[in-house]
C-alpha positions, -999 to 999 in steps of 0.1 A, spaced: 0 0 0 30 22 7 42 23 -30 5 33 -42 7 61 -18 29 82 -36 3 86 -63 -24 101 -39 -22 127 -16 -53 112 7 -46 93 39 -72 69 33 -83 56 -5 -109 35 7 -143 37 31 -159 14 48 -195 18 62 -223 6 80 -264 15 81 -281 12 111 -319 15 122 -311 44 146 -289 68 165 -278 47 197 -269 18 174 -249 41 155 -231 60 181 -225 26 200 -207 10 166 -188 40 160 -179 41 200 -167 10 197 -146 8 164 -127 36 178 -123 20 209 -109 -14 191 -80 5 169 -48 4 180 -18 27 168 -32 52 141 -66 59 144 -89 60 110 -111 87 111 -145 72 122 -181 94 114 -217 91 121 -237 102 97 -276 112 109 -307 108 86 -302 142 59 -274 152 78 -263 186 62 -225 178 60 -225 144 44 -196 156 22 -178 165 43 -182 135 63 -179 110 33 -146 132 23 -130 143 53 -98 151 33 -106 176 5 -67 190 4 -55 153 2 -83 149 -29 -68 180 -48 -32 165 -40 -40 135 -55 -57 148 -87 -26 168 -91 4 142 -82 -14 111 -99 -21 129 -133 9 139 -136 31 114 -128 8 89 -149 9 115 -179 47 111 -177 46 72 -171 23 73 -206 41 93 -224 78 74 -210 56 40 -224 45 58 -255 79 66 -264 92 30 -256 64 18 -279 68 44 -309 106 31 -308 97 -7 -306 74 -1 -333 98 16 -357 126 -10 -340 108 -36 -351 107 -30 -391 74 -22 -394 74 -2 -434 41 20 -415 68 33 -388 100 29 -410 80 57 -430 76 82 -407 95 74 -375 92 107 -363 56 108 -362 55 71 -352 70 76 -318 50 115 -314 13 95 -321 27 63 -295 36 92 -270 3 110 -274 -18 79 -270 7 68 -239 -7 104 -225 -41 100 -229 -42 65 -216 -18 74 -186 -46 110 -177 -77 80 -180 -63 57 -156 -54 89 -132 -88 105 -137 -100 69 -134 -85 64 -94 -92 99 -82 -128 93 -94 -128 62 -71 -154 43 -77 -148 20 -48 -158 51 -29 -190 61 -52 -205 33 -47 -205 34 -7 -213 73 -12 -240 63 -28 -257 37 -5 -249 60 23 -268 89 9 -299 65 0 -302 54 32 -298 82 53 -326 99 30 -345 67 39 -342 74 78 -310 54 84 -279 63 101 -246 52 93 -209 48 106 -181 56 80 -145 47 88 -118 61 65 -95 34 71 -57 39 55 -48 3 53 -64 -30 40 -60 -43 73 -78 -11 88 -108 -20 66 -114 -53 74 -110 -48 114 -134 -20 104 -158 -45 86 -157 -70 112 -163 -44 143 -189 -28 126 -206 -62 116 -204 -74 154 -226 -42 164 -252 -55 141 -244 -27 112 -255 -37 73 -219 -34 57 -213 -14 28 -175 -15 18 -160 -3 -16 -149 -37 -23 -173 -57 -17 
């Protein structure tokens, strides 16, 4: 996880939540996840039935989000356009009459595509749709009358000792894998 870190300027890249019926429930879960981590503590939330600063709650870190828009598009840009380059010269490397033609241009269009593919894949992790997808059920049911517990765990071991506190208090898990 440490390695993947460099790319994103957030703490935590995942969530993990849980809906309950009502506000002791939720208070008690979140009481006792806290009490249960050891070491660095993962931010843990209750969320209330329309509660007014859901986004905030859901994104604690909105520095960390701006940090990691910036630092993973453009050090993937660079890793694409690096790859592009490697193909373009494999390509003309490699006798093709298409690139032997124009080797110039061959190695430019392999570099642009490496770009573009390298600002998807960034654009694709800072859209995180491990995260939308817990957003989501969070925001259906607390419009529904539901409370919830989100922890903003920061390790994969953090999220499943999440998952499993928040399961013994009797929570519905919603997780962003799975």
């Amino acid at each position: 996880m440490r390695a993947a870190m460099h790319l994103f300027g957030e703490r935590s890249l995942t969530l993990v939540a849980a809906l309950f019926d009502n506000g002791t429930a939720a208070a008690r879960a979140a009481g006792s996840l806290q009490r249960q981590q050891r070491g660095e503590r993962c931010p843990v939330l209750v969320v209330e039935p329309n509660d007014p600063r859901l986004g905030r709650k859901m994104t604690p870190e909105p520095t960390g989000l701006w940090h990691t828009l910036l630092r993973s598009h453009a050090r993937l840009a660079v890793m694409g356009v690096a790859a592009g380059a490697l193909i373009g010269a494999v390509l003309v490397a490699g006798d093709w009459d298409v690139a032997n033609a124009a080797p110039g241009l061959t190695i430019v269009t392999a570099m642009a595509y490496g770009l573009l593919v390298g600002l998807l894949l960034a654009g694709l992790r800072a859209w995180g749709p491990d995260r939308g997808r817990v957003i989501h059920c969070v925001r259906d049911a607390t419009a529904r009358g539901r409370w919830a517990v989100v922890a903003h765990p920061r390790s994969a071991e953090e999220a499943e000792s999440a998952r499993q506190a928040l399961a013994r208090e009797g929570g519905d898990i919603v997780s962003g894998d799975g």
